[in-house]
N, C-alpha and C positions, 0 to 999 in steps of 0.2 A: 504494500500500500504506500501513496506517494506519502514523505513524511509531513506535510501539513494536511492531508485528510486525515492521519492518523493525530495528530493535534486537534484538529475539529472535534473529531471524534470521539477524545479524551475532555475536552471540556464539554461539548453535548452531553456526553455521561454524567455529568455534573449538575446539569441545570434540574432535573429532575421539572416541575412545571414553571421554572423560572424563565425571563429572558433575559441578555445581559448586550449590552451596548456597549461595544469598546474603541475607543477615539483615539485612542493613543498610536503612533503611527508604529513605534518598536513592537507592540503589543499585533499588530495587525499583520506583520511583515513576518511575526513570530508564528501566525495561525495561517496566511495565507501564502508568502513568499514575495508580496506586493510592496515596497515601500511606496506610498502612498501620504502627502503632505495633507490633503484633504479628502481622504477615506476613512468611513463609518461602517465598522461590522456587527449586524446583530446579529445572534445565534440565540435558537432556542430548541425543544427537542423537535422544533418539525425541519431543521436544516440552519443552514447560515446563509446571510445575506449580505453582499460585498458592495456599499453605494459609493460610487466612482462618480467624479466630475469628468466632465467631454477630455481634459486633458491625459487624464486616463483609461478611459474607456477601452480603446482598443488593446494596448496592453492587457490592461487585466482579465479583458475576454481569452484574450489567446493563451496568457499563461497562469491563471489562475484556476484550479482544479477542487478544490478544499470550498469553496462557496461561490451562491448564484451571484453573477454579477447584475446590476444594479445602478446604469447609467443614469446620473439625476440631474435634472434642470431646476427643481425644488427640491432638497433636500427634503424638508419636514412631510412635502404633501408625497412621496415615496416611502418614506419611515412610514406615515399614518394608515396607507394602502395595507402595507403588510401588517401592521399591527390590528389593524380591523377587521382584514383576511383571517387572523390566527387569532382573535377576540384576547388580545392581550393586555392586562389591566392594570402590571407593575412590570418596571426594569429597574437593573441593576445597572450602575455605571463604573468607571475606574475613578474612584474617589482619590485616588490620592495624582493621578493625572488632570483630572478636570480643573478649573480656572472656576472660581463662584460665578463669575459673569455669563461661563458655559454652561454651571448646572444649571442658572436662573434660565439660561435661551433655550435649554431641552425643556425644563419643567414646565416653558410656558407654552411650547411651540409642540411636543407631544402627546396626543391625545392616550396617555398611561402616565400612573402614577411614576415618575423616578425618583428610586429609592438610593438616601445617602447612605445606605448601610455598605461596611467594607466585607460582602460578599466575595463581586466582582475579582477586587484587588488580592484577596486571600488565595484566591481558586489560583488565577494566572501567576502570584509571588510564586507558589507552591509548583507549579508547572516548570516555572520558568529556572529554580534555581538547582533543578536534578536537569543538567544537561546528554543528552541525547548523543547517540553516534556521530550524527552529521553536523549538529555542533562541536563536539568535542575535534572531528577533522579543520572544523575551519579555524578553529582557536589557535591550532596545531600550524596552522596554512600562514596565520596572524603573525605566530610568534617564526615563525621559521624567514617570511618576510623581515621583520624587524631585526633579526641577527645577520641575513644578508646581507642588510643596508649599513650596520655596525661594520662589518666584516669590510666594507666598498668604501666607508669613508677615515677607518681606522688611522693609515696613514696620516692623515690632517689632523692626527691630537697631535698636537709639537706645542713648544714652547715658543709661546708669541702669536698663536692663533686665537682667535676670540671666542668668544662661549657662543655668541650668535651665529657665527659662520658654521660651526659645529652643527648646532640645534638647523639651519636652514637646508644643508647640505645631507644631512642625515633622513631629514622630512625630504625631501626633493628624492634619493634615490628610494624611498619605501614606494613613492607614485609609479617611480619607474620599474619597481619590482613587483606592482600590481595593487598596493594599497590603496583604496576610496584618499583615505586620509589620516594623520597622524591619532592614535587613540586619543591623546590630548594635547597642549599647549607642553610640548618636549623639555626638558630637564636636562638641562647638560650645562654643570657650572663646575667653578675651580675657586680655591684658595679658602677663603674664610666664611666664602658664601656658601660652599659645601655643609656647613650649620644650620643652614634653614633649612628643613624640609622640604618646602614648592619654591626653593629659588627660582630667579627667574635670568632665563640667559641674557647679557648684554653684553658690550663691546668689552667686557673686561678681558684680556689676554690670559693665555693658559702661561704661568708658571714653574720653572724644576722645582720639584721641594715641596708641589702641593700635591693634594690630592684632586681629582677632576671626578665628578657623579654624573652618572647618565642615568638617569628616568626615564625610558622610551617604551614606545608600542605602536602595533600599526595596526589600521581598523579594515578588516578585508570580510565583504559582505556582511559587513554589519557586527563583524564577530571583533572582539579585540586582544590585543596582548598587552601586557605590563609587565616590566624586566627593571629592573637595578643596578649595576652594578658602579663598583666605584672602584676609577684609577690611580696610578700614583707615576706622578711626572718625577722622574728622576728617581731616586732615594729618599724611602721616607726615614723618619727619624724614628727615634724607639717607642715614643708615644705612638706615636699613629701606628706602628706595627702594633703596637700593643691592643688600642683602641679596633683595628681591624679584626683581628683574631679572637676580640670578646665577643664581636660584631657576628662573624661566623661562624663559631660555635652555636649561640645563642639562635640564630637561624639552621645550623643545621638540627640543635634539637629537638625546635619547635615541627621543623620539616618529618624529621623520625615520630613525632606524637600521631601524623596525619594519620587517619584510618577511621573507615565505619565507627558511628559509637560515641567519638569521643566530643565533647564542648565544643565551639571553637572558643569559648573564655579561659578553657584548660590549657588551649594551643598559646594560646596569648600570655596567659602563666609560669608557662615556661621559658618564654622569651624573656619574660620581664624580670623574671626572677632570677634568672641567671645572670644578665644583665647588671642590676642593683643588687644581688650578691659581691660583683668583680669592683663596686664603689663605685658605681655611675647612676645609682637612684636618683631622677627629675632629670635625667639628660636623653630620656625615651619616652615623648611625652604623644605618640600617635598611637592609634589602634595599630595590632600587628599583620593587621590583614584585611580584604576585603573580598566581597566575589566579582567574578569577570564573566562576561558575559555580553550581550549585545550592549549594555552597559557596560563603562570602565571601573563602576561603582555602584555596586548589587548587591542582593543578599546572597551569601551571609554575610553581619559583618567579623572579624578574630578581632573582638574585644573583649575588656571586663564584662563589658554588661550582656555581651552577647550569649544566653541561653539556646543556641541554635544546636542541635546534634546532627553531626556527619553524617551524611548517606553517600554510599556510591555514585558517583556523578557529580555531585558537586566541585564545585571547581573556586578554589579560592585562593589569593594571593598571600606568601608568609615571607615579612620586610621590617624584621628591626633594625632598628640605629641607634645610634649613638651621634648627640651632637653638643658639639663641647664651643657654646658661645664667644666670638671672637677668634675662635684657634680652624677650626675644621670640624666634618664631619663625616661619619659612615652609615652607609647604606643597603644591606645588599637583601635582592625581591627577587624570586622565582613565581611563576604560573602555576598552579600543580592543580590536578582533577584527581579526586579520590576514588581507589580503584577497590577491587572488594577484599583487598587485605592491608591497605597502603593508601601510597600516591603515585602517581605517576609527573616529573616535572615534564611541562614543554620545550622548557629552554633545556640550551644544549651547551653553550659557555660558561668556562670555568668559572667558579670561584675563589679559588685561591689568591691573593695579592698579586694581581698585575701590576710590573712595573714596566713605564714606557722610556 
């Protein structure tokens, strides 16, 4: 079965007599294959319904299989047809995607009750964060891209090149290696700015004696990667080896916890603790992970508060640091999807201390 009928088909299981309106275009692209800027999918158990503006219409006629398409000149007076067809009285919407100004134009403009309850958003979270085979390839496709383009512009980390030139040339060959576009706003800084977590690249020059962080990923059909790693331009000093090596430990343990079963607040526990055991308590002050996914930032998230247990398929990122204000900082993120004894990571580059 193609995989978004068999998506369909998993959240029809679900509606039992409900119907559930989903606007959100990630969410839509997730059940039909359609990215679509202005497309509106209902489902309910008598089938799903794909309404398409004239800009998309023929596309989604020809490649859409998982629901009827639904060419609309008025949206509402097409919603209202099929819900009067199927004598429908309440829907469900993605509560936590809607805009108030959006619930208010369906509430007034649909003849059914739409309901705020988070339904909707529970069913598709819950779908969405046990990834799939052919998810799990493209993730795989994401991050394999992203290490090419690392691989193509390696050469141009020197001393005296700029964090920008890095970060522009880096995003430049991911397009050319087949990326939509960079996962986010790329991370490639040096020196003392390596202490902030989301620095941000500028003209500052790569220096010997620093360290250089790359935060990169590339987003290939919608799917994404996030990777970490952190260089060292020339010879680092004792600290910063030192500070490295707490860095990697504390991520390799966290990485060894992965498996069915376990918190991710457990995963995040161990990061931490090991961490502020070696005397760097308040210099690790992020969650130690997040999930990937069509999203670069998903559930689940590897924090304290995070109550989430592992399942097979999920897919989450494990990235402590260490950032020591004013001096430098360390980094280091792998990709990983939990497998049915383990993890499996996607990236493929080391991490032991590179020095360049």
């Amino acid at each position: 079965m193609d995989i978004y009928k068999k998506r369909i088909a998993n959240l029809i299981s679900k509606t039992d007599d409900d119907v559930f309106l989903i606007t959100d275009d990630k969410n839509i692209y997730y059940l039909t294959g359609l990215w679509d800027s202005n497309g509106y999918l209902l489902v309910c158990n008598k089938g799903a319904f794909l309404f398409v503006d004239f800009r998309y219409g023929e596309v989604a006629e020809k490649t859409v299989k998982s629901a009827k398409v639904k060419v609309f000149v008025k949206l509402f007076d097409e919603l209202n047809t099929v819900i009067k067809k199927y004598s429908i009285k309440k829907c469900f919407c993605e509560t936590d995607k809607m805009t108030v100004s959006e619930y208010k134009k369906f509430s007034e403009k649909l003849n059914c009750t739409l309901s705020d309850d988070r339904k909707l958003d529970d069913i598709i979270g819950d779908m969405r964060i046990v990834k799939d085979e052919a998810e799990i390839a493209l993730l795989q496709k994401a991050q394999d891209i992203t290490e090419k383009a690392l691989e193509n512009i390696r050469p141009m980390i020197s001393d005296g090149v700029t964090e920008k030139m890095v970060a522009t040339e880096l995003e430049h060959q991911m397009k050319i290696l087949g990326a939509e576009e960079a996962s986010f706003d790329l991370i490639a800084i040096t020196g003392k700015k390596t202490a902030l977590p989301h620095g941000v690249p500028d003209d500052e020059k790569i220096k010997k004696g620093d360290f250089f962080t790359l935060d990169i990923g590339a987003a290939y059909k919608g799917y994404h990667s996030d990777m970490t790693r952190t260089l060292c331009i020339g010879e680092p000093t004792r600290e910063m080896k030192k500070v490295y090596d707490i860095v990697l430990k504390a991520h390799k343990k966290a990485l060894d916890s992965v498996q069915p079963g376990i918190r991710c607040s457990d995963i995040d526990k161990i990061a931490r603790d090991y961490i502020y055991s070696q005397g760097y308590e308040g210099c690790f002050g992020h969650a130690t992970g997040h999930g990937v996914g069509l999203d670069i930032h998903e559930l689940p998230t590897v924090s304290t508060k995070s109550d989430v247990v592992l399942k097979k398929g999920m897919v989450i990122t494990v990235e402590p640091g260490i950032y020591l204000k004013d001096k430098f900082g360390v980094r280091i993120e792998d990709t990983v999807v939990v497998t049915e004894n383990g993890y499996k990571s996607f990236a493929a580059i080391p991490k032991d201390l590179t020095i360049i």
